[in-house]
N, C-alpha and C positions, 0 to 999 in steps of 0.2 A: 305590248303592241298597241293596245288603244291608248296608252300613256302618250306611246308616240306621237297617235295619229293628233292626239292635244297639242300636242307642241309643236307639230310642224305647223299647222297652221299661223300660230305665234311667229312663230320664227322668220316665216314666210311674208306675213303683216310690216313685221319688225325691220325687215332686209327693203321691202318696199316703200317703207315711210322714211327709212335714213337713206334711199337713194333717191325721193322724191326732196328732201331736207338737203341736199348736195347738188342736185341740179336748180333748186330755187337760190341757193346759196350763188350759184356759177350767172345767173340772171342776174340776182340782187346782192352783187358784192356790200360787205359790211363797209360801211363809211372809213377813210383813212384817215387816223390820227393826225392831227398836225404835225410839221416838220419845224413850224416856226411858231413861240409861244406869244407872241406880239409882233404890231405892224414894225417892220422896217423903219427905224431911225437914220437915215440917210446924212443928217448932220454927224453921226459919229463913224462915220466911214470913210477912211483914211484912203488915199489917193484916186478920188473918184476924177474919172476925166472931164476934163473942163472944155474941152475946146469941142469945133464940131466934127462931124464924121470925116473920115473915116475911122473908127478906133480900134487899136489895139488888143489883144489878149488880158493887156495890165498882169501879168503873171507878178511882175517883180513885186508890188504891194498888195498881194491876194493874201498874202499872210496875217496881217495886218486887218482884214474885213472879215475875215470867215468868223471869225468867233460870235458877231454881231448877224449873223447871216442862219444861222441854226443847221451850220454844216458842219464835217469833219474832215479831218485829213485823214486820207487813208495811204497807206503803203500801195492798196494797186486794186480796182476795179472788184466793186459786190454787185450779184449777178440775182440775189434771190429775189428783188424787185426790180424790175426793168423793163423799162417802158421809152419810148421815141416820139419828142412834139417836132415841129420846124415851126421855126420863127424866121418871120419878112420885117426889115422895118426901112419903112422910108421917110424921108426929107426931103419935105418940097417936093416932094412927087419923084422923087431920086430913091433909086435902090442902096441899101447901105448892106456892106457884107457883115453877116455874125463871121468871125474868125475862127479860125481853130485854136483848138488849147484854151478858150477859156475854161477855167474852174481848174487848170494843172498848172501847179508851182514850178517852174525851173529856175537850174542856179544858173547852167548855161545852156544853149542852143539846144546840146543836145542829151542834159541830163534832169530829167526831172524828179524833186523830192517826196512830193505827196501829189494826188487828185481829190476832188471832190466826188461828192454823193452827183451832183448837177457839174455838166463837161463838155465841149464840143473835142471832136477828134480833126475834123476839115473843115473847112470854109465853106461850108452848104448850108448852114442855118439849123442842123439837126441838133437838139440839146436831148439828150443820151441822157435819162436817169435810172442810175443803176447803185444800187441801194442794197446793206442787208436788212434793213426795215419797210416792211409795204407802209410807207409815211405819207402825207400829202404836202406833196413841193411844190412850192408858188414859183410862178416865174418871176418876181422881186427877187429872191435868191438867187435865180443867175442871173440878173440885171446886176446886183451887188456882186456877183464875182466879178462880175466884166468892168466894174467901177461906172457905168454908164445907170444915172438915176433914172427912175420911172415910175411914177406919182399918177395920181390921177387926172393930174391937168400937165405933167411934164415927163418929157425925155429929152435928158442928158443935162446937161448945166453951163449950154452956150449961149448965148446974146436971146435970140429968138427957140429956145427950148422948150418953153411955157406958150403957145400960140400955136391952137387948133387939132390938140391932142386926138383920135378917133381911132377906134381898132375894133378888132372885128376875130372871131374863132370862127372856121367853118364857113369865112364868107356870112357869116351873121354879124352885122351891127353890135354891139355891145357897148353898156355903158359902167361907171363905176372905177373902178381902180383897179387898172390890168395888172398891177404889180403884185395881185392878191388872188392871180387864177391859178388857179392848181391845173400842173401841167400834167394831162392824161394822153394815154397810148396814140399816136399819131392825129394829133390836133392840127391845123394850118393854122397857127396865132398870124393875125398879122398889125403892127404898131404902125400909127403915121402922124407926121406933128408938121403941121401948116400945109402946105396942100397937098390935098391926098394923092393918091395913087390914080392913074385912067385906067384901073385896072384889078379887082381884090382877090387875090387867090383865094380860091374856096378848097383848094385840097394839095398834095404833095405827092407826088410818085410813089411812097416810101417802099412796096413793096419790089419796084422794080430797079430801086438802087439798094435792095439790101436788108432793109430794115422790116 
């Protein structure tokens, strides 16, 4: 019995430092591994769109870029990381729609081969990553699915694409190379290239469409 009474106190210490050790954990998640082992080489990216918005899914040449991109083809949607940003991007103060289905291969309309880790499902801007590894995905990676460049003085690769780059997470300013932000649990990213928006969203409905 007094053997006990030693050990339970032990025990009891032991059960409150691994539940204080799990709740700091749940505050101070561990930093996520890259998804991508170097910056985005943009010249070796096969069917990037040249012209200007509105653009495309590019499904038909996504083949061809993933490899370059530090993504996989998967047979259908991993769930054990999974997180929701939205992305706005404008032109000239012009709203431009992210599309559905980028980061999904189809051969036709209505059959698709693979998806990516990085996805849209609709034309709302949400980019879906859903992942079997908790990785850290840049939004460069689905710039590069969507074949649409984004550097840090440009988006996209038309006439006037390099002139007056600016964006902003969260309604904050931001400077640097958006194409190297690691996209976390509902961000408001927003991209704008020549004159901005009268207007910068700071935030996205997400939880009352869904997400």
């Amino acid at each position: 019995m007094a053997s006990m009474r030693r050990v339970l106190p032990f025990l009891l210490l032991t059960g409150l430092l691994a539940g204080a050790a799990v709740a700091s954990a749940a505050r101070h998640p561990l930093p996520l591994k890259p998804a991508l082992a170097k910056p985005i080489d943009w010249s070796r990216l096969a069917g990037l769109q040249t012209g200007p918005p509105p653009w495309n899914s590019d499904s038909a040449t996504l083949k061809a870029r993933i490899r370059f991109l530090g993504l996989d083809r998967l047979a259908y949607e991993q769930l054990a990381y999974h997180v929701h940003a939205h992305l706005d991007i404008y032109v000239n103060g012009r709203h431009v729609t992210v599309p559905k289905y980028v980061g999904i291969h189809f051969t036709s309309a209505l059959h698709g081969t693979f998806i990516t880790e990085l996805h849209t499902h609709r034309p709302d801007g949400v980019i879906h990553v859903e992942s079997s590894k908790r990785l850290a995905y840049e939004l460069g990676q689905f710039m590069g699915e969507w074949g649409v460049r984004l550097t840090a003085g440009c988006l996209g690769s038309f006439r006037t694409s390099c002139t007056g780059l600016e964006w902003w997470v969260d309604g904050r300013r931001r400077g640097g190379d958006p194409s190297r932000l690691v996209l976390r649990n509902h961000q408001e990213i927003v991209i704008s290239i020549g004159t901005p928006p009268a207007h910068v969203p700071k935030s996205w409905p997400f939880a009352s469409s869904g997400y």
